[in-house]
Structure formats: structure tokens, C-alpha cells
N, C-alpha and C positions, 0 to 999 in steps of 0.2 A: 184243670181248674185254673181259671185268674183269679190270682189274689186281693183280694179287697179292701186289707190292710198291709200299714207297713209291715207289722213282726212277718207277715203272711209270707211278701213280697221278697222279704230279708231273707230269710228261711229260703225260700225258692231257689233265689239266685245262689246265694252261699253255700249249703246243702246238697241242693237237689242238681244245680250247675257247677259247683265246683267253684266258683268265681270270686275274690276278692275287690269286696265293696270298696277300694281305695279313694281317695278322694281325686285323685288322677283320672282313675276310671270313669267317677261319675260324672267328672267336668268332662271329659272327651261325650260319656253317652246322651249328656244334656245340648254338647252343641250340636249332636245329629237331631234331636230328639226336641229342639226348639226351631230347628231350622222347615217350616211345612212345605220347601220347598226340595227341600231331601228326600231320593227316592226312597230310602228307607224307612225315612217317617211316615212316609205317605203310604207305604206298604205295611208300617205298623196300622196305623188309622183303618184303612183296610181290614185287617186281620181283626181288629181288635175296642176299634172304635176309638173316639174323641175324649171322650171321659174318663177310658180306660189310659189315654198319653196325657192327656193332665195328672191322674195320680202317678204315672211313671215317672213323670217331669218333678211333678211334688217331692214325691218319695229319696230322687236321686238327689234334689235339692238340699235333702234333711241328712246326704252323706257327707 
């Protein structure tokens, strides 16, 4: 399931990942994650589509 909210997305990663939404975290995940030249981004977009890394981008924004 992708999440379609933040609680959703929160839950997810914290939860279900184990992961620490630090504010470290999200500034490192947001400069892969704004960069569309990053293969990882590009292979997010890929997976997952554009609308889908806008809210990711959003969401990590609002950490």
C-alpha cells in the first residue's frame, strides 16, 4: 500500500520500518529526493511515480 497521508506515511516508515523521522534524516532524504537528477530519485519516480515524490518531498518537509 502507498500512503496517501502523512499519519499514513508516518506510521509507515516509524512502525512498519523501524526508522527515526529525525530532522537529519529528513534533510539528508529531501536532498536525494529534490535532486531529479539522482539515480535514486529517478528510480523512486519509476517505482512510484511524480505525485507520489511530491508528497514524499511534502511530507519530509513537514519533519
Amino acid at each position: 500500500m502507498i500512503p496517501q497521508t502523512f499519519n499514513e506515511w508516518k506510521k509507515c516508515i516509524e512502525e512498519d520500518c523501524i526508522i527515526n523521522l529525525s530532522k537529519d534524516f529528513a534533510r539528508q532524504r529531501l536532498a536525494v529526493y529534490q535532486d531529479r537528477n539522482n539515480k535514486e530519485t529517478q528510480n523512486f519516480i519509476a517505482l512510484y511515480g511524480k505525485r507520489h515524490l511530491q508528497n514524499i518531498i511534502h511530507w519530509f518537509q513537514q519533519i
